[in-house]
C-alpha positions as CSV (number, residue, x, y, z in Angstrom):
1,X,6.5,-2.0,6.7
2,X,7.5,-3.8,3.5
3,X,4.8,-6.3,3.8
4,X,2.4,-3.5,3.2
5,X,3.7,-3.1,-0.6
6,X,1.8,-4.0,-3.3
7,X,2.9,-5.7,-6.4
8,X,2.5,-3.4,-9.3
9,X,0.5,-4.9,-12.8
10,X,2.6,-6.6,-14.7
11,X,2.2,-6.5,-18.8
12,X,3.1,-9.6,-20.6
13,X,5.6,-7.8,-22.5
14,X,7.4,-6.9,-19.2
15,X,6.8,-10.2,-17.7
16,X,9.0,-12.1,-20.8
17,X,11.7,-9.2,-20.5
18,X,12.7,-10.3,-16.7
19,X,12.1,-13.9,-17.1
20,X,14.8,-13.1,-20.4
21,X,17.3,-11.4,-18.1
22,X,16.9,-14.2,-15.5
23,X,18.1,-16.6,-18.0
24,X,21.1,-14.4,-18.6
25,X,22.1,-14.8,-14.9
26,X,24.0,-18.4,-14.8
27,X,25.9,-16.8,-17.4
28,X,27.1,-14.8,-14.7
29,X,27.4,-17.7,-12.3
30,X,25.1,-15.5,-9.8
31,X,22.3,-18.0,-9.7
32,X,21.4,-21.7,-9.9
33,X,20.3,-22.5,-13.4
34,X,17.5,-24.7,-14.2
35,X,17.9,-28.0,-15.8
36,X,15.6,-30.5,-16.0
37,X,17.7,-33.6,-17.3
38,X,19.9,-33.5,-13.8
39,X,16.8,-34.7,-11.7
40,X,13.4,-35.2,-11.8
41,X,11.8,-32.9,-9.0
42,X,8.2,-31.7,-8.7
43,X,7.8,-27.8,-7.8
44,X,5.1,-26.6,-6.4
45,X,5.2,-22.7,-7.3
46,X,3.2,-20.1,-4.6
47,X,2.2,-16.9,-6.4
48,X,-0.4,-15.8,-3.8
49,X,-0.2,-14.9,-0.3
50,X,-2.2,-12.6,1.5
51,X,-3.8,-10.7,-2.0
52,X,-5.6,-14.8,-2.0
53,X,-5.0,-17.0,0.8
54,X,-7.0,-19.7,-0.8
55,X,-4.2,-20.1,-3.9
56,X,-1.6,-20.1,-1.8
57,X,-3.0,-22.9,0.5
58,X,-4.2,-24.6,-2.4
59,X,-0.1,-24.8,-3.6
60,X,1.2,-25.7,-0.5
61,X,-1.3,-28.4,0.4
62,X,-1.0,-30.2,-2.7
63,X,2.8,-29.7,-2.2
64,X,2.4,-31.4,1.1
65,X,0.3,-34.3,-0.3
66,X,2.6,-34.9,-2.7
67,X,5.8,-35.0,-0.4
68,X,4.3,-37.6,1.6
69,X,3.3,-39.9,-1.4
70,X,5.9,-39.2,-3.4
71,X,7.5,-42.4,-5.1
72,X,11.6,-43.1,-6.2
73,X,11.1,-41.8,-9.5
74,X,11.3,-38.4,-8.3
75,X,13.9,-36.4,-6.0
76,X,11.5,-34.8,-4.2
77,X,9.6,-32.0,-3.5
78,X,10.3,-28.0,-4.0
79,X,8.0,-25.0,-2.7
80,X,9.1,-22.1,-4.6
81,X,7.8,-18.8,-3.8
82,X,7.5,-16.2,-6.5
83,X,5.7,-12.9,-6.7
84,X,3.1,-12.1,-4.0
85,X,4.3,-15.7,-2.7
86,X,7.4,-14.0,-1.6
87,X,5.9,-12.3,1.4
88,X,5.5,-15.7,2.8
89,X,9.3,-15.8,2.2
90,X,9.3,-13.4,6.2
91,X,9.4,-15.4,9.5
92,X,6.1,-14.8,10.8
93,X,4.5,-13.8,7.8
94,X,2.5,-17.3,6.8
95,X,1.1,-17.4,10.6
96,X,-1.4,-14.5,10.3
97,X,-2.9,-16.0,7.2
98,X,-6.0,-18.8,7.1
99,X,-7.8,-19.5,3.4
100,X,-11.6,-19.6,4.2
101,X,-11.4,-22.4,2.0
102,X,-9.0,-24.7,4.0
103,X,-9.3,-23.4,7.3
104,X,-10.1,-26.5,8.7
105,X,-6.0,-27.3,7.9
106,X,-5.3,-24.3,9.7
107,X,-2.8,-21.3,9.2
108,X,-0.8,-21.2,6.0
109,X,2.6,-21.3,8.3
110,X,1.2,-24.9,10.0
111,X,0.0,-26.2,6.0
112,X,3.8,-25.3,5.0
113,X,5.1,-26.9,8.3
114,X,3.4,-30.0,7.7
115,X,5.2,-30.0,3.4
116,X,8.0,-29.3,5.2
117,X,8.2,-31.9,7.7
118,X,7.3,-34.5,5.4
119,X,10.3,-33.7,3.3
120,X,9.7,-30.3,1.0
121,X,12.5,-28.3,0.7
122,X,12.2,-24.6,0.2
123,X,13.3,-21.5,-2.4
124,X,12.2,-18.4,-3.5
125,X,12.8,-16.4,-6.5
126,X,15.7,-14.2,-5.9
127,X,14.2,-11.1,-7.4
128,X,10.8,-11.6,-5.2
129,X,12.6,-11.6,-1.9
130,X,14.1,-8.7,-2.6
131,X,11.5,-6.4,-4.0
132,X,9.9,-7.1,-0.3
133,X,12.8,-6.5,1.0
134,X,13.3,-10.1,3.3
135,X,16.6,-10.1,4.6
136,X,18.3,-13.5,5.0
137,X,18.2,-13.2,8.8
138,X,14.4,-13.2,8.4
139,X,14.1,-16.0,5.8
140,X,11.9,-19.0,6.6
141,X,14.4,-21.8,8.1
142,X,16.1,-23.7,5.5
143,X,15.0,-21.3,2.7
144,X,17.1,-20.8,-0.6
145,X,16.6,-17.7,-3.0
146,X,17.6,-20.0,-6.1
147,X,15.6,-20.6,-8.9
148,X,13.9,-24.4,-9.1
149,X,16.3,-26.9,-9.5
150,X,18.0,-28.6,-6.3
151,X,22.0,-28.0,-8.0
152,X,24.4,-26.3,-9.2
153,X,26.3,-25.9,-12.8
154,X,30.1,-25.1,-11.6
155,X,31.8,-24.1,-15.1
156,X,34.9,-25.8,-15.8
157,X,38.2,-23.1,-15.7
158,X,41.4,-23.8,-17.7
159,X,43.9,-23.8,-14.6
């Protein structure tokens, strides 16, 4: 299965040459770009899933915490999943995982049901999803593959 994949090691030099080429994609009006002057929105990013369950509760805990407390300055609240995060992307996928750590909050899936429920919305890095090959039917409910920002830069067209 898909799931089973492992993420290969990632140089620093490769790492800089894709996040390059992913801010060459609004050009291309294929993704939402980032921009931090439209709204002021804390995102909580989830690099780990099952290679350590005790990151990825850790993200999506404090996530939670801070969806419930979270004042008018702010918009709201974004998990985004990236890298090994991704998997978590997969109905089904966030149920067979407990941290040892935070057990006592239970499953990953009921930690990101409780963020979600108290307001977190949810995206995942394009790219990610589809190196684990998640097909939308299989997304989480109300999961976006967009990058972190909650809209969307329409360019203006001469008519």
């Amino acid at each position: 299965m898909s799931d089973e994949r492992d993420l290969p090691e990632v140089s620093r030099s490769d790492f800089l040459k894709l996040a390059g080429l992913s801010a060459l994609l609004p050009l291309i009006n294929s993704v939402t770009p980032a921009s931090a002057a439209e709204s002021r929105e804390r995102v909580y990013v989830v690099t780990h899933s099952d290679d350590d369950v005790d990151r990825g509760a850790l993200a999506l805990l404090l996530a939670g915490v801070d969806t419930k407390k979270i004042g008018k300055e702010l918009s709201g609240v974004t998990v985004w999943f990236t890298l090994q995060g991704a998997k978590l992307c997969r109905k089904g996928a966030a149920e067979k995982l407990t941290s040892p750590v935070f057990k006592k909050f239970g499953t990953l899936a009921e930690i990101l049901g409780g963020a979600v429920k108290a307001g977190a919305k949810l995206a995942a890095c394009p790219f990610c999803v589809d190196f684990f090959e998640i097909p939308k039917s299989e997304y989480l409910d109300g999961l976006i593959a967009r990058g972190a920002t909650t809209s969307r830069r329409r360019s203006a067209r001469p008519t």
